[in-house]
Structure formats: C-alpha cells, structure tokens
MDTraj code that builds the backbone (N, CA, C; nanometers):
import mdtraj as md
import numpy as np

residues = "UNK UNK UNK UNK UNK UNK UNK UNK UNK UNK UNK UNK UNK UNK UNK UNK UNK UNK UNK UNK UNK UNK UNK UNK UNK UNK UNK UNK UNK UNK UNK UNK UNK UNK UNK UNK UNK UNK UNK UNK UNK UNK UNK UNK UNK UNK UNK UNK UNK UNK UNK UNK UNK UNK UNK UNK UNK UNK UNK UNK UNK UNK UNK UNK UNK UNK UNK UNK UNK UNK UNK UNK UNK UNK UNK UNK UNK UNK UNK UNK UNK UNK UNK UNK UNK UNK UNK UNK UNK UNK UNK UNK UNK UNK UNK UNK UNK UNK UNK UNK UNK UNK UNK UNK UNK UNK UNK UNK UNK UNK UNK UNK UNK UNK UNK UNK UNK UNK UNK UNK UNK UNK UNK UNK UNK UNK UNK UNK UNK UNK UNK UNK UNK UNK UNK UNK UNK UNK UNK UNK UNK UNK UNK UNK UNK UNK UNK UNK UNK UNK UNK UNK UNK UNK UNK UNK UNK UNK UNK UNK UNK UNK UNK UNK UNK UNK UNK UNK UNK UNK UNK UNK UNK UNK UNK UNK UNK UNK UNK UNK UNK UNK UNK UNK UNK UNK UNK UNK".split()
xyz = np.array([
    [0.0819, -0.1181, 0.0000],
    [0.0000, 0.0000, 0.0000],
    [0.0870, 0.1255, 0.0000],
    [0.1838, 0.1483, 0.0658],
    [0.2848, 0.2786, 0.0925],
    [0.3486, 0.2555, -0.0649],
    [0.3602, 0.1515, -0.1109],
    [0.4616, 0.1878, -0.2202],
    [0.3332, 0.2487, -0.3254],
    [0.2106, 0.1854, -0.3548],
    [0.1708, 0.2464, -0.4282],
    [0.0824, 0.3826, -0.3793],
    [0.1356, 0.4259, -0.3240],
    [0.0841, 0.5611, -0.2362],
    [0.1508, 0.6274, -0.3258],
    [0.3071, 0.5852, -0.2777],
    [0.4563, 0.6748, -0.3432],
    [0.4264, 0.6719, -0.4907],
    [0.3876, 0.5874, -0.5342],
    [0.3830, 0.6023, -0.7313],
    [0.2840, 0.6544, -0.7415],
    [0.1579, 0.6497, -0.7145],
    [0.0502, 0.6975, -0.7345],
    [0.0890, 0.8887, -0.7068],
    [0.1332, 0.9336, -0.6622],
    [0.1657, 1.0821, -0.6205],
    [0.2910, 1.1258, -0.6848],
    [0.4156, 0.9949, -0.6860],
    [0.5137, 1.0819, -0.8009],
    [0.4757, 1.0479, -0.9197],
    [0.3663, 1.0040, -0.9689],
    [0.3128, 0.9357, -1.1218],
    [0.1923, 1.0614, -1.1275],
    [0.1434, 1.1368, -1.0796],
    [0.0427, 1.1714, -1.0585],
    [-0.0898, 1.1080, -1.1343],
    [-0.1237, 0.9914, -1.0637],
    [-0.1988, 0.8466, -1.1015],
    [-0.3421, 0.9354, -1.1903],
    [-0.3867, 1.0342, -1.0728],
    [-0.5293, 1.0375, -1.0371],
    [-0.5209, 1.1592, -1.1645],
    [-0.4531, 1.2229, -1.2213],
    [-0.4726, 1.3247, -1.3510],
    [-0.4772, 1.2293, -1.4605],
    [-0.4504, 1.0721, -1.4402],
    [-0.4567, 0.9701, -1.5537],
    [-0.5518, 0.9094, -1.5947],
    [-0.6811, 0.9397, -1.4899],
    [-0.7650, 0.8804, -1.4351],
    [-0.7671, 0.7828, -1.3575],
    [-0.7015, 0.6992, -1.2957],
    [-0.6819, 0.6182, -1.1868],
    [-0.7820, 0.6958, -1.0743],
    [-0.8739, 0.6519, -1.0133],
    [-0.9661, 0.6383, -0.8988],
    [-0.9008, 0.6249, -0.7558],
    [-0.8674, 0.7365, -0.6968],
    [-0.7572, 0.6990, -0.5986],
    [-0.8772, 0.7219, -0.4480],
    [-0.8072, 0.7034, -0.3254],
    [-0.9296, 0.7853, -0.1773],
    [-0.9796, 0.8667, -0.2176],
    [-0.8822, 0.9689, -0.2289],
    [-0.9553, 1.1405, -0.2218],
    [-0.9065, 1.1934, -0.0773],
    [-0.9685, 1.3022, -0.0526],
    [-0.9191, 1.3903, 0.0417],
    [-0.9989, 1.3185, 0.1653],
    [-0.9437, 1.3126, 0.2511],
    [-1.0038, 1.2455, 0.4002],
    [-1.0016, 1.3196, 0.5283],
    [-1.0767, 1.3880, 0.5792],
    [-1.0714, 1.4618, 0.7132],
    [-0.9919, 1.4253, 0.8038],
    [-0.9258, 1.4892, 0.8448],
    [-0.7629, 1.4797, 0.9558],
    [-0.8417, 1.4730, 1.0712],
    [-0.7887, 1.4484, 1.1833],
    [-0.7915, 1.4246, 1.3845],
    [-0.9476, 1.3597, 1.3552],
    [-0.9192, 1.3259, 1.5196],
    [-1.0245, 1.2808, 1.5838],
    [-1.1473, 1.2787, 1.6022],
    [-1.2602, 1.1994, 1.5660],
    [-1.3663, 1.1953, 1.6169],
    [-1.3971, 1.3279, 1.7732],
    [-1.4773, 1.3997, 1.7395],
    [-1.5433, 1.4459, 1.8356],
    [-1.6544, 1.3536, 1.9181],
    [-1.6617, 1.3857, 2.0499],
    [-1.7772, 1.2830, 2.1421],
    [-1.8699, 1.4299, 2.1514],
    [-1.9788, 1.3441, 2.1420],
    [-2.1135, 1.4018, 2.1745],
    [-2.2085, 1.3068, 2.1470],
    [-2.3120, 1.3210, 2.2192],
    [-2.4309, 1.3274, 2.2753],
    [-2.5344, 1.3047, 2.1526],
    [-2.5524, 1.2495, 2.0369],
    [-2.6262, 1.3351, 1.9631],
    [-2.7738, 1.3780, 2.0176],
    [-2.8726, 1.4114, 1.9697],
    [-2.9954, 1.4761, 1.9809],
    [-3.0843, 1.5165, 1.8845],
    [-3.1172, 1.4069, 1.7997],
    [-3.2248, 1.4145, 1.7049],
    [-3.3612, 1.4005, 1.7443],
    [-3.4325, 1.4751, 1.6709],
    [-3.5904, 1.4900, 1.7027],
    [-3.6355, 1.3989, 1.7214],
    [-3.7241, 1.3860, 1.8322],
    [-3.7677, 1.2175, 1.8905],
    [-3.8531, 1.1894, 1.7987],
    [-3.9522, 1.2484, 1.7040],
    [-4.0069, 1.1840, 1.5862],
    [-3.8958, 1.0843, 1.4935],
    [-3.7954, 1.1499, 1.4970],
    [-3.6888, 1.1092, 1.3739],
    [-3.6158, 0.9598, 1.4762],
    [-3.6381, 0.9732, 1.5604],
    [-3.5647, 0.8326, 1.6858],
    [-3.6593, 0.7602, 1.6641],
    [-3.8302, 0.7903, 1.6549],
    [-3.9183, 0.6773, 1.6589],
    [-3.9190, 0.6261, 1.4853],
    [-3.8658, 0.6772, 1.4189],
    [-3.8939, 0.6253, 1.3050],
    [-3.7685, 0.5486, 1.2449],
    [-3.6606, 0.5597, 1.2773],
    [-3.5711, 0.4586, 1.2839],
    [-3.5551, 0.3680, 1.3541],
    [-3.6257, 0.3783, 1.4623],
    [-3.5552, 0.2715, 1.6059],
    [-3.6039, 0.1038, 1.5011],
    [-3.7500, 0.1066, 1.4667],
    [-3.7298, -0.0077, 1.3884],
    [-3.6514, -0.0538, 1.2775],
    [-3.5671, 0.0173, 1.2316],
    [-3.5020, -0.0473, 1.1037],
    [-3.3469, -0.0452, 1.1939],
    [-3.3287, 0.0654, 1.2829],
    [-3.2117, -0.0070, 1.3456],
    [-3.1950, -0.1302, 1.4316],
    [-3.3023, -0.1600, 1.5001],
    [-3.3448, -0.2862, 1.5774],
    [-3.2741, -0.4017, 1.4501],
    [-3.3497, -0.3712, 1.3326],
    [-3.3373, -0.4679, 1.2425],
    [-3.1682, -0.5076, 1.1817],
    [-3.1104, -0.3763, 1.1711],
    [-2.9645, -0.3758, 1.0827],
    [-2.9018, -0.4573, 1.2313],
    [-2.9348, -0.3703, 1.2997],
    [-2.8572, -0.4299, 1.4414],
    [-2.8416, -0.6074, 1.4324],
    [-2.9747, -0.6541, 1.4826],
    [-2.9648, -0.7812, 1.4719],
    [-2.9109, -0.8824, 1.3321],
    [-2.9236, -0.8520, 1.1992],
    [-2.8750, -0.8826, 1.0834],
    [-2.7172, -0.8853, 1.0976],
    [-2.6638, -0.7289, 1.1692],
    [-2.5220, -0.7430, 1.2386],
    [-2.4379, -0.7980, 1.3047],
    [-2.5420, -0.8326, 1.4225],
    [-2.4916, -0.9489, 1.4940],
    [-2.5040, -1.0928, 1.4592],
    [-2.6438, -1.1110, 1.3507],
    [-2.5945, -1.2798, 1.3364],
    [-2.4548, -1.2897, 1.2261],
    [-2.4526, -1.1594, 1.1553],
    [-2.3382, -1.1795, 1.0714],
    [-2.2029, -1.1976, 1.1289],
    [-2.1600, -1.1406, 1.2512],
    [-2.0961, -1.1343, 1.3565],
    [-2.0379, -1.2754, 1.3923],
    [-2.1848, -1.2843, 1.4753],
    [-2.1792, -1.4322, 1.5212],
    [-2.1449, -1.5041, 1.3906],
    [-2.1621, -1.5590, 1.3189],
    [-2.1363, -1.6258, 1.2185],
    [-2.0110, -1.6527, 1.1417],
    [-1.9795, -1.5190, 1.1438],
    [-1.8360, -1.5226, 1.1228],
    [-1.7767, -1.5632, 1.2429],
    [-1.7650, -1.5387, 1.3723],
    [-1.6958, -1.5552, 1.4547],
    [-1.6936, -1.7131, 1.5082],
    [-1.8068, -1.7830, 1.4720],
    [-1.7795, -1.9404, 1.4689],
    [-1.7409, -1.9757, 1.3747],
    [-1.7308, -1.9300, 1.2629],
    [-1.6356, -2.0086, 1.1734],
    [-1.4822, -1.9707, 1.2246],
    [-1.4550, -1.8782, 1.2274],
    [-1.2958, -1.9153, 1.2951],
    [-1.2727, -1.9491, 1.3901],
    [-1.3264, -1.9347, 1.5046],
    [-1.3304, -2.0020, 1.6481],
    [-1.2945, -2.2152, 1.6132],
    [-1.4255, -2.1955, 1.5007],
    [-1.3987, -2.3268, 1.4747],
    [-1.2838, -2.3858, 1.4021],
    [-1.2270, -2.3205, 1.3262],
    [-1.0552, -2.3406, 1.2664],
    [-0.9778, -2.4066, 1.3829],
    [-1.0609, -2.3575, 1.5255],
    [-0.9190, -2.3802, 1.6424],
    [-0.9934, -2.4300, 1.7198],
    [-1.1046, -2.5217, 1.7267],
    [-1.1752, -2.5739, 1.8438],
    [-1.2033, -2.4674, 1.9430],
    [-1.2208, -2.3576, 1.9448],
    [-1.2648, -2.2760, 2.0453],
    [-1.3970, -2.2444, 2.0140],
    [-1.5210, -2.1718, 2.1222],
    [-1.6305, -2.1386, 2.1669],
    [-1.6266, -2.0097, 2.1927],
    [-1.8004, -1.9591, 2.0907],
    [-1.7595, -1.8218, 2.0819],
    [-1.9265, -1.8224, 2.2432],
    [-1.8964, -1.7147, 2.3242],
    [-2.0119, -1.6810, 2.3969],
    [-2.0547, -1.5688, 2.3113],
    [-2.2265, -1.5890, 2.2693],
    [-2.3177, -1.5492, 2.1868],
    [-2.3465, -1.3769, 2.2742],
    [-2.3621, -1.4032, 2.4269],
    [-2.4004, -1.3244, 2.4716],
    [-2.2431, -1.2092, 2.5207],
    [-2.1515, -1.2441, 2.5444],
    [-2.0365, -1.1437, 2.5418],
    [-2.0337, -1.0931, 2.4080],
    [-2.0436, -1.1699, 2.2877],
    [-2.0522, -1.0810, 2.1691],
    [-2.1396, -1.0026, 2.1870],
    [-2.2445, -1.0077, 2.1998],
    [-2.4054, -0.9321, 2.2226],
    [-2.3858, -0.7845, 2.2691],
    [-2.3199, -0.8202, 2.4139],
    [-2.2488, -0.6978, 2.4916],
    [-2.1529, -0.6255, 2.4174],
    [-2.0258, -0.6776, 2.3003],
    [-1.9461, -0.5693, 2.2790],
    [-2.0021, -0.5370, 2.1203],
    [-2.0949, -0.5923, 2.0487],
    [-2.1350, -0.5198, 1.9808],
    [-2.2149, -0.4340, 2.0048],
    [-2.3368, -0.3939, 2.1151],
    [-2.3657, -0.3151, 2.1317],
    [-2.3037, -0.1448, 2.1980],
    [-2.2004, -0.2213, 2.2494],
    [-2.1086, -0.1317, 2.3082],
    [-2.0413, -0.0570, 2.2074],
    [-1.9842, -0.1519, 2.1049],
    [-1.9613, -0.0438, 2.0076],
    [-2.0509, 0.0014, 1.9168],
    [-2.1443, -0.0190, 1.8920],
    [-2.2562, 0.0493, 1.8657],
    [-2.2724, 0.1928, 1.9131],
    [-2.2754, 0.2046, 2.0413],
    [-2.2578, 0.2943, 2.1965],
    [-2.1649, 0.3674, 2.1022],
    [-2.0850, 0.3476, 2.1090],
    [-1.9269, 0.3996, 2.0645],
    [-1.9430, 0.4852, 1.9396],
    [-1.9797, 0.4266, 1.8251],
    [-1.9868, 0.4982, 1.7037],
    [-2.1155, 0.6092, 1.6729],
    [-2.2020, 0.5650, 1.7852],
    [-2.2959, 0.6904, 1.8361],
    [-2.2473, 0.8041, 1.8312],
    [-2.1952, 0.7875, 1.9607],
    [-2.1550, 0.8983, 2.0376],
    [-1.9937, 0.9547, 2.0235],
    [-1.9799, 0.9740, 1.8787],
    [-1.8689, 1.0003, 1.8154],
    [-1.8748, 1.0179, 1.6911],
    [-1.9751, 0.9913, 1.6817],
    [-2.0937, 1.0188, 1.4967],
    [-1.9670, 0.9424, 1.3959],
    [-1.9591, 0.8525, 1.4571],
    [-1.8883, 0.7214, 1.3540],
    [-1.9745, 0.6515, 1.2762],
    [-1.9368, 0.5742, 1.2273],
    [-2.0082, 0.4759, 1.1191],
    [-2.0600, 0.3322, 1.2076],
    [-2.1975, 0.3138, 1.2731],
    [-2.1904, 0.1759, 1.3002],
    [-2.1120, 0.0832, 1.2163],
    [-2.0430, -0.0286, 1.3280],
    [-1.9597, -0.0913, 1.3104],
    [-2.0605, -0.2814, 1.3042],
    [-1.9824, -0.3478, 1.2569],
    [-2.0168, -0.4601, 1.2210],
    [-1.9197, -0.5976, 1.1881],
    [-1.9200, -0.6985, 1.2437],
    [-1.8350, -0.8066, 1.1723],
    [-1.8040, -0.7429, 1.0331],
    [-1.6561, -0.8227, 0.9972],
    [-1.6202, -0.8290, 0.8922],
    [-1.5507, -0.9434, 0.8073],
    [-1.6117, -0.9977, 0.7429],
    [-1.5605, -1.1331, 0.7074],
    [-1.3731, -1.1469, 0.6594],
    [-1.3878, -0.9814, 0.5526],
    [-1.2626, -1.0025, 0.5156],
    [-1.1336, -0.9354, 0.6242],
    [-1.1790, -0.8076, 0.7164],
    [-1.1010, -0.8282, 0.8251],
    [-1.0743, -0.8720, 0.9032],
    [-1.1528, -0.9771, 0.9391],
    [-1.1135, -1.1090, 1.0418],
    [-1.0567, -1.2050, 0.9797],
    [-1.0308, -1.2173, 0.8413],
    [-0.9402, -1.3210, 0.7279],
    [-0.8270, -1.2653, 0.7461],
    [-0.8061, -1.1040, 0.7262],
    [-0.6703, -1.0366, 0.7751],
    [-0.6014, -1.0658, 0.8575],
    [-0.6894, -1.0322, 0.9658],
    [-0.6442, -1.0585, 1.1253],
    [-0.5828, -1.2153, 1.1021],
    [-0.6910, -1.2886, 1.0769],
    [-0.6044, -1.4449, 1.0628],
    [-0.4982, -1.4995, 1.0150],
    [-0.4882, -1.4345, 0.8829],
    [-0.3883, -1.4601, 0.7673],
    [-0.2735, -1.4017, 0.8316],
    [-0.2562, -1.3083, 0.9408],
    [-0.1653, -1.2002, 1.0116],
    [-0.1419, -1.2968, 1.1248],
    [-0.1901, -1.4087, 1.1600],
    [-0.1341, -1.4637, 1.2730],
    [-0.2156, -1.4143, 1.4353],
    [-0.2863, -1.2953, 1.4034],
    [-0.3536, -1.2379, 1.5304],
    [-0.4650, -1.3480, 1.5838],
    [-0.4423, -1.3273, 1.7379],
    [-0.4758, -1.4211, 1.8231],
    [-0.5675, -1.3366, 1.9031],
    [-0.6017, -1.1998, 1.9659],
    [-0.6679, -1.1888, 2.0345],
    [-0.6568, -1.0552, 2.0260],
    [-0.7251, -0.9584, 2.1447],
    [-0.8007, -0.8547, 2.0852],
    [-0.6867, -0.7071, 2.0985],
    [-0.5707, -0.7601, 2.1036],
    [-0.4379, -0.6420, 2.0707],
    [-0.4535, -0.5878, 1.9773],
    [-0.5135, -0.7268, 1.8404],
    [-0.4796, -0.6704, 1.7214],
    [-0.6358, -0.5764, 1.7079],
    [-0.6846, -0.5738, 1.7648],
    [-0.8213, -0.4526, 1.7584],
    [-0.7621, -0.2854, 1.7584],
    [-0.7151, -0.3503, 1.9058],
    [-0.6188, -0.2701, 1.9772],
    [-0.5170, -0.1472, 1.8679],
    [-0.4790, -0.2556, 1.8185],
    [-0.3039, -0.1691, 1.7344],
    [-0.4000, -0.1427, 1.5746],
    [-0.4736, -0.2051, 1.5446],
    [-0.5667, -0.1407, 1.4453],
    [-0.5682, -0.0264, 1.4930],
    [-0.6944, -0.0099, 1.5876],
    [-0.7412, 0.1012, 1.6374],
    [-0.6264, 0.2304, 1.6474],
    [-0.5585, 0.1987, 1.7085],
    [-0.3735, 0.2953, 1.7070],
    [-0.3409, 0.3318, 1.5515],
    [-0.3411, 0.2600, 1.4663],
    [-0.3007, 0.2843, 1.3256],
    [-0.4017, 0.3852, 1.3117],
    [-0.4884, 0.3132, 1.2972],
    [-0.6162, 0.4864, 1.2156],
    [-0.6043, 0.5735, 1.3156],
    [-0.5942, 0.5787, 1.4240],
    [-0.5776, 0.7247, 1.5038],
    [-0.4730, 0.7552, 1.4567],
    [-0.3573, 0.7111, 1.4056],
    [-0.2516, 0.7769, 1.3795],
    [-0.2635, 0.7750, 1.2078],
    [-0.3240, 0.7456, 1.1186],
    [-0.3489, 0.7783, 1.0097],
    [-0.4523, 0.8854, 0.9667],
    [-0.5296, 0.9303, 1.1128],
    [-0.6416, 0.9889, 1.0718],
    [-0.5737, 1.1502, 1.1200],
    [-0.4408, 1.1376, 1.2732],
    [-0.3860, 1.2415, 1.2860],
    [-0.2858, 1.3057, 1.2114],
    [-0.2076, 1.2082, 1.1518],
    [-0.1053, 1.2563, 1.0447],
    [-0.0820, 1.2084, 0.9014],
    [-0.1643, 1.1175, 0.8698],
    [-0.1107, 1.0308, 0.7616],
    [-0.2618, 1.1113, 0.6503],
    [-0.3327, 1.1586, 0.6673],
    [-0.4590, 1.1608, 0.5519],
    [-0.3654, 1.2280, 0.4466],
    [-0.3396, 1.3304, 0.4146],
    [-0.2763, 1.3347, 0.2913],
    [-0.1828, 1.2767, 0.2181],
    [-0.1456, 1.2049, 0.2606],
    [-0.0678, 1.0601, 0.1417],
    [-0.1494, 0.9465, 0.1584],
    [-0.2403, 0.9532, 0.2428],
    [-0.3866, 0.8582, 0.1813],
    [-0.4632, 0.8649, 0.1029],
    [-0.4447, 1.0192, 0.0582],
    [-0.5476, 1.0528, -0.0064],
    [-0.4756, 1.0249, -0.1853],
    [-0.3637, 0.9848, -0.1815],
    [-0.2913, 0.9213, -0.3233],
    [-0.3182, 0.7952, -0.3277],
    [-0.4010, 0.6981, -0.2423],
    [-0.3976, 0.5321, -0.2461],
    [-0.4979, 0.5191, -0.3673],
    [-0.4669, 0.4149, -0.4751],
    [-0.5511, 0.4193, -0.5781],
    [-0.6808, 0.2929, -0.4588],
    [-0.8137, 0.3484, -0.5282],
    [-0.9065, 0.2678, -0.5040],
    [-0.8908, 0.0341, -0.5576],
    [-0.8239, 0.0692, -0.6047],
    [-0.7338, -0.0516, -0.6786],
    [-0.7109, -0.1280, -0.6175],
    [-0.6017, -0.0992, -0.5579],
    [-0.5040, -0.1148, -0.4185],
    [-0.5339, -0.1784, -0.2983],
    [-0.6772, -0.0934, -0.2275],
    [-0.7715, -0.1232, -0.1901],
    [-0.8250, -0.2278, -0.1927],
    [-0.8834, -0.2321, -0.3304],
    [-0.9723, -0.3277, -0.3593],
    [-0.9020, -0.4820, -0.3592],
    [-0.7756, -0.4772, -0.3805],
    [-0.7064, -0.6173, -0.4086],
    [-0.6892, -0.6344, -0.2426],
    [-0.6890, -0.5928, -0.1737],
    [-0.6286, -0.5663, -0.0487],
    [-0.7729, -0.6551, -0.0026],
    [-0.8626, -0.6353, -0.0059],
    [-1.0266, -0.6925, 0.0458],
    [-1.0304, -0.8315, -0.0470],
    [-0.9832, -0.8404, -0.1857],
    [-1.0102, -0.9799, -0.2726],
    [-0.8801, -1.0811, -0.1844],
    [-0.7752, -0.9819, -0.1406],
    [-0.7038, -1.1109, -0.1384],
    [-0.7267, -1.1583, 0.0104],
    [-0.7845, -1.0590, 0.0873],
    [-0.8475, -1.1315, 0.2103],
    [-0.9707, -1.2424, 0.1829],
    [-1.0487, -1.1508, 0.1155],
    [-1.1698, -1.2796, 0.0898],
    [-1.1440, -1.3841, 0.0236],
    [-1.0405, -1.4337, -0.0523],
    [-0.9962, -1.5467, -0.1006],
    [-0.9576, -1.6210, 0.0241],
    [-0.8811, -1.6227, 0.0824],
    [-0.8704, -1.6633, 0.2642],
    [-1.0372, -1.7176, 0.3032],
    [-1.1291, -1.6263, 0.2960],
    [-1.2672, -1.6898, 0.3470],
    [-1.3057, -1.8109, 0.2833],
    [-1.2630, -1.8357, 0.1634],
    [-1.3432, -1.9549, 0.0801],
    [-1.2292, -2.0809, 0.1165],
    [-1.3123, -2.1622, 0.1716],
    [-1.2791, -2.3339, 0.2042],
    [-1.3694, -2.4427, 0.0973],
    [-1.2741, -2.4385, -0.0283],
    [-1.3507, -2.5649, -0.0831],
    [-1.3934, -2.6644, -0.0685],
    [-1.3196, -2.7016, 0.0665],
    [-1.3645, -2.8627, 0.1121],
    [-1.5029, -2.8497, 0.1509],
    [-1.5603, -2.7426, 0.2564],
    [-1.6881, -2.7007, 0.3292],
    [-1.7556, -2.7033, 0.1988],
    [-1.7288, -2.6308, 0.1203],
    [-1.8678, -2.5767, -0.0069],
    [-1.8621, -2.7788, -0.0682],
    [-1.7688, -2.8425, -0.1022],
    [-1.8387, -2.9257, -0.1485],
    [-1.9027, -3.0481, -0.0465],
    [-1.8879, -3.0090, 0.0965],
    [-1.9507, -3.0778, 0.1810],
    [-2.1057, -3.0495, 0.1644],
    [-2.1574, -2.9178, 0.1770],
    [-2.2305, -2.8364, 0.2137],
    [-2.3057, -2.8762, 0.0931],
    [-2.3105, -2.8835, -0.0661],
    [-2.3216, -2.9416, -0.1430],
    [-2.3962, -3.1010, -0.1659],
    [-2.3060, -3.1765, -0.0675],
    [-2.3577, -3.3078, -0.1030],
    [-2.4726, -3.2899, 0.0250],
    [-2.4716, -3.2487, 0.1256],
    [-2.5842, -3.2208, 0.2359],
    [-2.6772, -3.2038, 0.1996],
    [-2.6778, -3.0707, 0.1393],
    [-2.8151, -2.9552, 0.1036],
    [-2.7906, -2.8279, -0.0115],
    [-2.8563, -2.9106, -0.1448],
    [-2.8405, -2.8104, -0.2449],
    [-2.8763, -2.6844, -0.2048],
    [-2.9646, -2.6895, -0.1083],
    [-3.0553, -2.5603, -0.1183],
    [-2.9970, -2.4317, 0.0047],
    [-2.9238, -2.5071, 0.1147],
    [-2.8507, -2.4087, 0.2287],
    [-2.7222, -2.3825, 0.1175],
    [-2.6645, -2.4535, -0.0047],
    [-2.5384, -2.4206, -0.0739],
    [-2.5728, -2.2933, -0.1127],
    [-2.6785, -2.2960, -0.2109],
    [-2.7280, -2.1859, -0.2542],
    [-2.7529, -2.0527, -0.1994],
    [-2.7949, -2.0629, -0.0718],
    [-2.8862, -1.9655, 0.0437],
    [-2.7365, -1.8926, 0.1230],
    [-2.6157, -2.0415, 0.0993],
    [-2.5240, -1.9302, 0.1529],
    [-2.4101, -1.8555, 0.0227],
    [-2.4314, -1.8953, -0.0746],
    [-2.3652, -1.8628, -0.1743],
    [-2.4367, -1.6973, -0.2443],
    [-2.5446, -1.7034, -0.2347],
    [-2.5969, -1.5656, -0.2216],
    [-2.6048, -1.4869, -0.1387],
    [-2.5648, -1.5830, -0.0077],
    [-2.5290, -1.4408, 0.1121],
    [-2.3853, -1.4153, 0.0484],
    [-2.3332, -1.5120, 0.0412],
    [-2.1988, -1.4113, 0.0099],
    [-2.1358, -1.3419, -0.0869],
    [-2.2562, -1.3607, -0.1925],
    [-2.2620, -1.2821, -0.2964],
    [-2.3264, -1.1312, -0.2487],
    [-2.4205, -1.1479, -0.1882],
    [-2.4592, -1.0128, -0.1543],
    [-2.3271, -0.9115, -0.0554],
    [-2.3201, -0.9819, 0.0167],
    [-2.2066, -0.9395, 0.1358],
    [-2.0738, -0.8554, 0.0389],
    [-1.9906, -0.9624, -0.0668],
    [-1.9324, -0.8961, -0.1864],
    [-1.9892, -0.7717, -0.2298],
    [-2.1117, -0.7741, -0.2692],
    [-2.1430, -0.6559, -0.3744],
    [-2.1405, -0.5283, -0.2112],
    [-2.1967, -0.5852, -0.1234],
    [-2.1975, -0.5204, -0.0250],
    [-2.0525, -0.3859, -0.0061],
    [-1.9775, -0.4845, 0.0495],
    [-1.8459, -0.4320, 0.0413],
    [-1.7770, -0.3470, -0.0622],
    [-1.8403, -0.3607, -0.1312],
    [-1.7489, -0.3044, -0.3291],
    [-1.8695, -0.1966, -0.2865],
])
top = md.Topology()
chain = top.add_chain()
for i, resn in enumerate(residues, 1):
    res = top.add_residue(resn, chain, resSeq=i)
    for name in ("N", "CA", "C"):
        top.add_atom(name, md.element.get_by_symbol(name[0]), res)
traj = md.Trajectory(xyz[None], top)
C-alpha cells in the first residue's frame, strides 16, 4: 500500500484517471451526545433494531467459523455486549456503526492475530493515520484497496466445506452462496 501511495503521487496516477481515496478529514472523532428529534428516533428505532440484529448474526457467524478453525467457543451473549457497546461507541462520536467483517477477520487471521491487541493496534493505526497520515492517503488508488479486500476474501473460501455443504443440502449451498454474494457486492 505505501509503495503504491509513493507512485501513485510521483506518477500523478489520479490526472490519468486512476480512482484513488480522495481527500479524508484529519484528527479525531469528536464525542457528543447526539440529539435528534424524537419523531426522527421513533422512526428509525425499527429499522435499526433490524440492521442491528442482521449485524450481529453476521458477527456471530463469522466468529464461529474461525473459532472453529481452532476448536474454540464463541459466547453469543459477550458478543451481544461488545457489539452493542460499540454500537454505543460509534454513536456517540458520529462514527459509522460498526459490524463483523468477514474479510477483516481473514486479515487478522492470515496475520497470525490471536486476540483482541490486534483490535487494539488497528485502532492505534487509524488514530494515527487519521492524525497525520490523511494526505498521502489521499494518493492510495481505489485498486489497491480493492485487491487488499479480494485477497483477504480469497482466505474466506474453504472448498472442502462448499463441497460438503453441497452433497448435504443443495438448497442451504445456494442460500449461503448468495449471502456471500450479496455481502461482496456489499463491500465493493
């Protein structure tokens, strides 16, 4: 990624048309409180109820499949608690609700990470990319990126499972092959 930062800016990529970030707002999240019109709270609370829970089984879901790579047990209800917590979090900091991620938990894996440091030193990187680094982010081609998410999600696919899953049940093959088709288009 840094190297094609560096070419992308001494090439000047993005006058070539190359699709690069763009300009990205520097420091920190501000905390507050928000305070939207309680009409406007009652008329979302149901569709967030809904994304919410869709979030967490995606969550959960992902998180037993790798748990299961290593014989470990995920508790349904400690997840429960820190997704809502960060939920909490991206509130009250007018962040982006947050959500499992299939292809950053392939990262995390493919990286050897074992437990929640690597949240941790994530979290440290973008504070420190968001305090000093946005303008030579803003040269990363969208490209770059994008191979960066394919070559994680290649990591997600286990051929042995799909042709298990296959001789089981044509019809759960299908049901999950379009979730993860959607989830793809999702992401892109």
């Amino acid at each position: 990624m840094v190297a094609s930062i560096l070419v992308s800016w001494a090439a000047d990529l993005e006058a070539d048309g190359v699709a690069v970030i763009g300009s990205i707002p520097a420091g920190l999240p501000s905390i507050s409180i928000p305070k939207p019109p309680l009409g406007d709270v009652a008329d979302l609370v149901p569709a967030a109820i809904g994304i919410f829970l869709v979030s967490f089984a995606d969550g959960i879901l992902t998180a037993r499949s790798f748990a299961g790579k290593r014989n470990q047990h995920i508790r349904a209800n400690q997840e429960l608690l820190a997704f809502s917590g960060m939920s909490a979090a991206a509130g009250i900091s007018q962040g982006f609700p947050l959500g499992a991620s299939g292809s950053r938990t392939a990262v995390n894996d493919q990286m050897g990470a074992r437990t929640q440091i690597a949240g941790l030193v994530a979290a440290g990187a973008v504070a420190l990319v968001l305090l000093f680094f946005t303008g030579p982010m803003s040269y990363l081609p969208k490209a770059v990126l994008g191979a960066v998410i394919v070559s994680a999600a290649i990591g997600l696919v286990d051929p042995g499972a799909w042709r298990a899953l296959r001789r089981v049940s044509r019809f759960e093959l299908a049901a999950r092959a379009r979730r993860a088709s959607s989830e793809a288009r999702r992401r892109w």
